[in-house]
N, C-alpha and C positions, 0 to 999 in steps of 0.2 A: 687104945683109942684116945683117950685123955692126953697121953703124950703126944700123940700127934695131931690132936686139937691145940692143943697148946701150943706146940711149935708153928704152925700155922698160922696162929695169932700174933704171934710175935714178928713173921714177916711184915717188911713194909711196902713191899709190893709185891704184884704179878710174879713179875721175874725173880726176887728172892723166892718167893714160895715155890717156883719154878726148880732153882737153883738148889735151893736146900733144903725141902723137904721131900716134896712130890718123885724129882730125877732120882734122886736115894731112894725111896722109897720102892719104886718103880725096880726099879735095878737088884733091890734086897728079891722083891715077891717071882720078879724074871729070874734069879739063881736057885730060887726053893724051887720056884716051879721045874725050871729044867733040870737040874739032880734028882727029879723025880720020874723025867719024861714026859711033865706036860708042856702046853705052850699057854702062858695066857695071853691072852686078846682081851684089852678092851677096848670098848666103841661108845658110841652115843652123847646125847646132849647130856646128861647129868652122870651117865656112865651105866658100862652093862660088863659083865665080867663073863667072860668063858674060859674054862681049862679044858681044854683037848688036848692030842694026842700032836708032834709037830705035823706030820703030815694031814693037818684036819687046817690048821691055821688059815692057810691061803686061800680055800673056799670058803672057811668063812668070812674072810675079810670082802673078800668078792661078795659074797650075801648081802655082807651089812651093806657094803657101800654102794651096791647098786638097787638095795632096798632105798639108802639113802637119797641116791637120785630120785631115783622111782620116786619120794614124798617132796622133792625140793621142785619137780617140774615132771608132772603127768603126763603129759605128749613124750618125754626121751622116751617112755617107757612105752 
């Protein structure tokens, strides 16, 4: 956690942080997960992490995102 505070800090913007910490990092925990057989998914304004199974992914993205809706404009829903 400290490393990757740190590395984060040293970015000087969005798109570095983007670029060199976050994409890598992202890319490391989606190759654990899948040599394991899960999928993770994250979502949300500060972030929500789910490991499922892959066949679980695509409903929940549909969940989230139409949960999403559903709070962004109460009449779609």
């Amino acid at each position: 956690m400290r490393y990757l505070a740190n590395e984060m800090e040293r970015q000087k913007d969005a798109q570095s942080l983007n670029d060199n910490v976050i994409v890598p990092f992202i890319g490391a925990l989606e190759s654990v997960c899948e040599a394991r057989g899960y999928v993770l998914n994250i979502y949300g304004e500060k972030s929500n992490l789910a490991f499922t199974d892959e066949s679980d992914a695509e409903q929940i993205y549909r969940l989230i995102e139409a949960y999403l809706d559903e709070k962004e404009d109460p009449k779609a829903g």
